[in-house]
Every structure is written in C-alpha cells, then in structure tokens.
N, CA and C atoms as a LAMMPS dump frame, in Angstrom:
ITEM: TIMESTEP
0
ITEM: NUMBER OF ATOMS
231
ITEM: BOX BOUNDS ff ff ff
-5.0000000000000000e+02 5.0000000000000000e+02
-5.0000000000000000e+02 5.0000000000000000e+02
-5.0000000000000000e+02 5.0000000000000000e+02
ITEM: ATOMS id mol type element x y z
1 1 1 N -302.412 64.428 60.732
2 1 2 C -301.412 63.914 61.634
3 1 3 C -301.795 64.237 63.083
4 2 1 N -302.023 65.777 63.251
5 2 2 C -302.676 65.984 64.583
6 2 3 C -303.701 64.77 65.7
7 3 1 N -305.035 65.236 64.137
8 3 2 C -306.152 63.909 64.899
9 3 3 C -305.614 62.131 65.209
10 4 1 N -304.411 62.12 64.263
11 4 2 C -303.803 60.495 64.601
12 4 3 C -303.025 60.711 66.086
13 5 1 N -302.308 61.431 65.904
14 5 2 C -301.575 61.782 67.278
15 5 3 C -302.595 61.996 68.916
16 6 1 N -303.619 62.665 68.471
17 6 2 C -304.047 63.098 70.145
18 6 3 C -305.078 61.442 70.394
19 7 1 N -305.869 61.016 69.213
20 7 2 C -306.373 59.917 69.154
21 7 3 C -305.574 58.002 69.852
22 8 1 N -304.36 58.51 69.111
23 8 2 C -303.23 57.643 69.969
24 8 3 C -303.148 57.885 71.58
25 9 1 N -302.709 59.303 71.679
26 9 2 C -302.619 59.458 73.44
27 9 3 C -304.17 58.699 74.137
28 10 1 N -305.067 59.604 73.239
29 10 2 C -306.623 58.97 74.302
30 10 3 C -306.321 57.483 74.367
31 11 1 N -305.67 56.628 73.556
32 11 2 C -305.879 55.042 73.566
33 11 3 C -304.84 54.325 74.316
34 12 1 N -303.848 55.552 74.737
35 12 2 C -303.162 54.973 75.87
36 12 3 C -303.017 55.93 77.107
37 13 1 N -304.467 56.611 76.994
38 13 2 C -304.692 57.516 78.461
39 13 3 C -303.154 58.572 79.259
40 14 1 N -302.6 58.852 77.718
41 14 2 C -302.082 59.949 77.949
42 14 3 C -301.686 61.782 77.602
43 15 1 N -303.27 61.398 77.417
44 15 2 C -303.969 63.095 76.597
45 15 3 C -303.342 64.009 77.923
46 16 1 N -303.092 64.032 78.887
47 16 2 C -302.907 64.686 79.824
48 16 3 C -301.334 65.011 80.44
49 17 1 N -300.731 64.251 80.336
50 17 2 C -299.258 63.899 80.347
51 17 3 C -298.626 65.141 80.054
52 18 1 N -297.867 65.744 80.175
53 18 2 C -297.143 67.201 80.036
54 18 3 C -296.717 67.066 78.662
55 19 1 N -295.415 65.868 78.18
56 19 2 C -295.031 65.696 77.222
57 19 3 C -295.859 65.71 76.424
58 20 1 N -297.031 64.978 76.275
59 20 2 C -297.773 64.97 75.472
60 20 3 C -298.58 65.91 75.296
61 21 1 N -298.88 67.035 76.173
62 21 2 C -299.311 68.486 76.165
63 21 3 C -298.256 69.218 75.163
64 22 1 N -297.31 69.479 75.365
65 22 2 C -296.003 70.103 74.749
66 22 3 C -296.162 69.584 73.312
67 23 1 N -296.078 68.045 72.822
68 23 2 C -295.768 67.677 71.642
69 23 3 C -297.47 68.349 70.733
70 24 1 N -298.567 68.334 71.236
71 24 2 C -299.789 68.753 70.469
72 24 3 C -299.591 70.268 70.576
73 25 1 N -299.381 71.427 71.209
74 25 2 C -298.793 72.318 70.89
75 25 3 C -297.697 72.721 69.664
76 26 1 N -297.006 71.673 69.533
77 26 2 C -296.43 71.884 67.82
78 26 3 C -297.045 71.401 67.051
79 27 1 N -298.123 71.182 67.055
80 27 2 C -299.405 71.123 65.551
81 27 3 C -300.233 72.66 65.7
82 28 1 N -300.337 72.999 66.774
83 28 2 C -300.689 74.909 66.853
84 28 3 C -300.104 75.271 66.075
85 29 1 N -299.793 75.35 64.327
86 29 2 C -299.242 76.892 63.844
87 29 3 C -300.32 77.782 63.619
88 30 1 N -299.888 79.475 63.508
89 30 2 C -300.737 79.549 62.915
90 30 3 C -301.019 79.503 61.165
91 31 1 N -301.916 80.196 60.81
92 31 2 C -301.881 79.945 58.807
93 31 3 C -301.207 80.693 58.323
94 32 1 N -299.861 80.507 57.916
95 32 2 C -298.749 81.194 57.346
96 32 3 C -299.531 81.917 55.919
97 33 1 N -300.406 80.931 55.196
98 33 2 C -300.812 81.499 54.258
99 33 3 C -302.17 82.372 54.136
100 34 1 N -302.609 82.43 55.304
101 34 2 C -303.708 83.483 55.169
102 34 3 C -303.476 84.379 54.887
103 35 1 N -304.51 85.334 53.989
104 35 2 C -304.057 86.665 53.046
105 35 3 C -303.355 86.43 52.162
106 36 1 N -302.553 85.591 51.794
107 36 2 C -301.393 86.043 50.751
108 36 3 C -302.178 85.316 49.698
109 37 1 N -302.306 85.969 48.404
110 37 2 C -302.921 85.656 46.783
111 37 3 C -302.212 85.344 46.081
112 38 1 N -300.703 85.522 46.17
113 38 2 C -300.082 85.308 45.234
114 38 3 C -299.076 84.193 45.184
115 39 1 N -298.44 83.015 44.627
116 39 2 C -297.663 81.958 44.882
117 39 3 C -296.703 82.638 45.054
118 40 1 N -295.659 84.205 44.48
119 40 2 C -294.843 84.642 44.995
120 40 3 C -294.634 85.083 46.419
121 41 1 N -295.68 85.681 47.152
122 41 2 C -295.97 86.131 48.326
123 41 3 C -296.074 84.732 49.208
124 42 1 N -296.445 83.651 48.596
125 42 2 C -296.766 82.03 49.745
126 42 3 C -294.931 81.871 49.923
127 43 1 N -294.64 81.297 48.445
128 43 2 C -293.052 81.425 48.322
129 43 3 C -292.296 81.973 49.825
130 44 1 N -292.394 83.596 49.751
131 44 2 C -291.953 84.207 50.377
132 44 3 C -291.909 83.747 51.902
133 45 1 N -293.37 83.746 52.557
134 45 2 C -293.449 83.221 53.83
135 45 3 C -292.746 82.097 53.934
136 46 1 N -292.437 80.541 53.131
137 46 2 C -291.916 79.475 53.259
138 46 3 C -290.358 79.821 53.118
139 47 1 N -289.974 80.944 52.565
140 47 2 C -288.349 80.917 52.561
141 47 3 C -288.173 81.784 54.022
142 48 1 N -288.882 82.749 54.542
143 48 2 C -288.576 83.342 56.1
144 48 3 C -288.866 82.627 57.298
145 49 1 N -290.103 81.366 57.019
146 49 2 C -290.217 80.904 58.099
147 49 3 C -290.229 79.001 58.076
148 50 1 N -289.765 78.403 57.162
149 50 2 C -289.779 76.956 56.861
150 50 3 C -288.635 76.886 56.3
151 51 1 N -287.419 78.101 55.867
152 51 2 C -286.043 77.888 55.173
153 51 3 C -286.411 76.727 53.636
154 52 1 N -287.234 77.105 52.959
155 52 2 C -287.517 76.771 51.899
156 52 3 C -286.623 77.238 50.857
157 53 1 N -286.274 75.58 49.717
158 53 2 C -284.787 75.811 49.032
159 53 3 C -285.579 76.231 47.763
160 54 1 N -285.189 77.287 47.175
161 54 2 C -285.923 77.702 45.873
162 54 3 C -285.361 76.66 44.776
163 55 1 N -285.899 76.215 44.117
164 55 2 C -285.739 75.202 42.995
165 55 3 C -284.374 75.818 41.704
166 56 1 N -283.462 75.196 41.415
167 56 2 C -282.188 75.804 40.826
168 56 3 C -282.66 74.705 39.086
169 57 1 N -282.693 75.66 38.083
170 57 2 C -283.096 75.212 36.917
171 57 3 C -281.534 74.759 35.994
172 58 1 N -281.452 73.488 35.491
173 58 2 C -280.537 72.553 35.311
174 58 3 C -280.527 72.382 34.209
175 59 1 N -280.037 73.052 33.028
176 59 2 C -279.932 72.042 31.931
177 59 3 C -279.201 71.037 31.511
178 60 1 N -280.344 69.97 30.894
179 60 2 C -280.022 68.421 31.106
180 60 3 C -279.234 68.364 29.554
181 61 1 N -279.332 69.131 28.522
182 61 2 C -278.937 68.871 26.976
183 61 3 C -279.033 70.108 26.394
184 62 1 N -278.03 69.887 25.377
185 62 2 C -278.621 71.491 24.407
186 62 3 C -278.71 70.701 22.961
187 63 1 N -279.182 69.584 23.595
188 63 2 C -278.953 69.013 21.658
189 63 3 C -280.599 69.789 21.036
190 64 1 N -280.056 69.75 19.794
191 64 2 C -281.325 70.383 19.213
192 64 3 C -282.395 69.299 18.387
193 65 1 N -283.073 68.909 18.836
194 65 2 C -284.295 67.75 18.424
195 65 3 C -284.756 68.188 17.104
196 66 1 N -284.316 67.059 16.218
197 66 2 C -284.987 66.827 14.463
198 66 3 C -286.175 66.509 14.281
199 67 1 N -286.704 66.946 13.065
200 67 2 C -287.806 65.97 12.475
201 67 3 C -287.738 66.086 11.179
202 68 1 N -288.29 64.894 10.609
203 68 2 C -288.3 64.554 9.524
204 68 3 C -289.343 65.391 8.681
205 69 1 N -288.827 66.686 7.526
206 69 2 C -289.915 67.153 6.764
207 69 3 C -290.616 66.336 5.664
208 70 1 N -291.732 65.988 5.67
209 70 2 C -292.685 65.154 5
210 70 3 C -292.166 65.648 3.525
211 71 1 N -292.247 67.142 3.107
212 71 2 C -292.29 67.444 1.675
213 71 3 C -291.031 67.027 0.949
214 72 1 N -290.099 67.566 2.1
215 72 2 C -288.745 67.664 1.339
216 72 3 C -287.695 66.141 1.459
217 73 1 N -288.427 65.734 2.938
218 73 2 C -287.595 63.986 2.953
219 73 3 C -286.117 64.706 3.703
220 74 1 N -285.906 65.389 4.141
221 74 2 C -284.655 66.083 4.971
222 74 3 C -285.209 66.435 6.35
223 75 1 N -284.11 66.07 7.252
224 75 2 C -284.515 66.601 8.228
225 75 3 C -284.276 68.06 9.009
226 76 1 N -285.28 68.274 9.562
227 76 2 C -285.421 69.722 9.991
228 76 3 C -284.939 69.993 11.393
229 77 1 N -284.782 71.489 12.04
230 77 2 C -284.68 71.191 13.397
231 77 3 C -285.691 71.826 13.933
C-alpha cells in the first residue's frame, strides 16, 4: 500500500506537499512483531496496540451425528 501511495504522489508531483509528508509517516510503524515466537505473545501485542477482538467460540448444535453400523444394521452415535 505504501509503494502505491508515494508512487501516486510522484505522478501527481506531490511527494513533497506537507499533507502528503504526514500521510507516508503513518506507513512508519515500527515491527510490533519482532522478537515475539509465540502466536500467544503476537496475540498479545495486537490486543495492547491494534484493540484486537479475541474470537468468542459459538456453539452452532449439540445434536449428536449417527452412523449407520455395517455389522449390526442400527445406527450408532
């Protein structure tokens, strides 16, 4: 997104423009995830600094899924 963005300004000769100084400054982050090994520890940084919604687990059914036992011809669960 960066290289589309500053590539746009050069094509309308406004790489220099303040605003457009300011707006390429918010593609500067730095790497939130450098160092961290673990998806719990990445997790972590995205919920202190991106307000990342932790995923809420939903059950959709409690039916209990059959199958048909070959030997007996009844079904099983």
């Amino acid at each position: 997104m960066k290289v589309k963005v500053v590539d746009f300004l050069k094509s309308v000769e406004q790489l220099e423009n303040p605003d457009a100084v300011a707006l390429n400054r918010n593609f500067e982050q730095d790497s939130p995830f450098e160092g961290l090994k673990s998806l719990d520890q990445q997790i972590d940084v995205l919920s202190e600094k991106f307000n990342y919604i932790h995923p809420l687990e939903v059950p959709v059914s409690d039916r209990i899924d059959q199958r048909l036992d070959s030997k007996s011809g009844k079904f099983r669960p």
